[in-house]
C-alpha positions, -999 to 999 in steps of 0.1 A, spaced: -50 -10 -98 -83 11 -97 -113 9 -79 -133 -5 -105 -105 -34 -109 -105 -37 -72 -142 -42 -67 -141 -71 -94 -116 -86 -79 -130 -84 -47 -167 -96 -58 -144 -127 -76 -132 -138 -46 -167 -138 -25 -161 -106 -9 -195 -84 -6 -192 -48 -22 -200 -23 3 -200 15 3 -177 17 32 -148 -11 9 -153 16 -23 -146 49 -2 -120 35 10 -102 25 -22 -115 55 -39 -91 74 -9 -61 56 -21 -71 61 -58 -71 100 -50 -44 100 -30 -17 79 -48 7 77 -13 9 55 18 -17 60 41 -17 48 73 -52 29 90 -59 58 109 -56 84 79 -84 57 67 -105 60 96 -100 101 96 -114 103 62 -144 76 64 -156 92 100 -174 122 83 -196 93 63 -192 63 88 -192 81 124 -192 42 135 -168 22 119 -142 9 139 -104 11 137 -107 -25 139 -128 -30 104 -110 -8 86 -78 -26 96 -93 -62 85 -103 -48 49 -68 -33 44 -55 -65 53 -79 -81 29 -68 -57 3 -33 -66 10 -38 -104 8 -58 -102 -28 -30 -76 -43 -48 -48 -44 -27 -29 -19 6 -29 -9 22 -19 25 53 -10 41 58 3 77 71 38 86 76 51 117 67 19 134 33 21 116 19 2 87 9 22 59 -6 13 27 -9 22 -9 -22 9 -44 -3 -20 -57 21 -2 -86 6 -9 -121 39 -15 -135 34 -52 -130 78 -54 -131 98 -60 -102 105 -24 -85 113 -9 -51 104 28 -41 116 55 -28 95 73 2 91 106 14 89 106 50 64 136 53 39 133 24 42 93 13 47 104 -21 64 75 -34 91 68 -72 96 36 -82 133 25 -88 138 5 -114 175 -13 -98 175 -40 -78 201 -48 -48 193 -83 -49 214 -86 -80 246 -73 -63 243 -95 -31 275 -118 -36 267 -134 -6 263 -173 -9 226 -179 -1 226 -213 -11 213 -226 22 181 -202 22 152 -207 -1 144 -171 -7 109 -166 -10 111 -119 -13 123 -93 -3 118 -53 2 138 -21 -2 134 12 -3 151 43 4 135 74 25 140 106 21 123 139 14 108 149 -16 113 182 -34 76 198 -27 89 187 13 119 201 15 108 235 -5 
């Protein structure tokens, strides 16, 4: 995903195209990590002294719901990133003090042996944290 991907898709689905929507996927486009709503809000305040932690929290959720970000939660908090281009069925691996994130190509689901029969499994999420190599350095 890109911003220029994101704002069509956005526009397709009747959502206005504001300055304040393309900063803030123009962030994650720089960035290419998890960011959390506040690291959002810290970037934006320097152009939008106003916005509220409140908006900026309704358009990542919005961005979630139409695919063009994903999230996890670290550290008790939600953080979000670009959804992965890949279009395949990955998980990641995280590190816990920059977000910099590697897809995984395996999947766990395939070992599970376990008879799930009596579920209808509608998805599920792994990844593995850690440290990257710039972190630990």
């Amino acid at each position: 995903m890109d911003v220029l991907r994101a704002i069509k898709l956005l526009k397709e689905e009747g959502y206005k195209y504001t300055d304040k929507r393309k900063h803030m996927l123009q962030l994650f486009a720089d960035e290419k990590r998890y960011l959390s709503a506040r690291d959002v809000q810290e970037f934006l305040k320097t152009n939008f002294p106003g916005l509220s932690f409140d908006t900026i929290y309704r358009n990542l959720s919005i961005f979630v719901d139409l695919g063009i970000l994903e999230e996890t939660e670290l550290d008790g908090e939600k953080k979000f990133r670009y959804t992965c281009p890949s279009g395949k069925h990955h998980h990641h691996l995280i590190c816990l003090k920059c977000g910099k994130t590697k897809e995984i190509d395996a999947c766990p689901m395939e070992k599970v042996t376990t008879d799930l029969s009596e579920f209808q499994i509608t998805g599920h999420k792994f990844e593995i944290y850690g440290y990257c190599s710039q972190c630990t350095a």
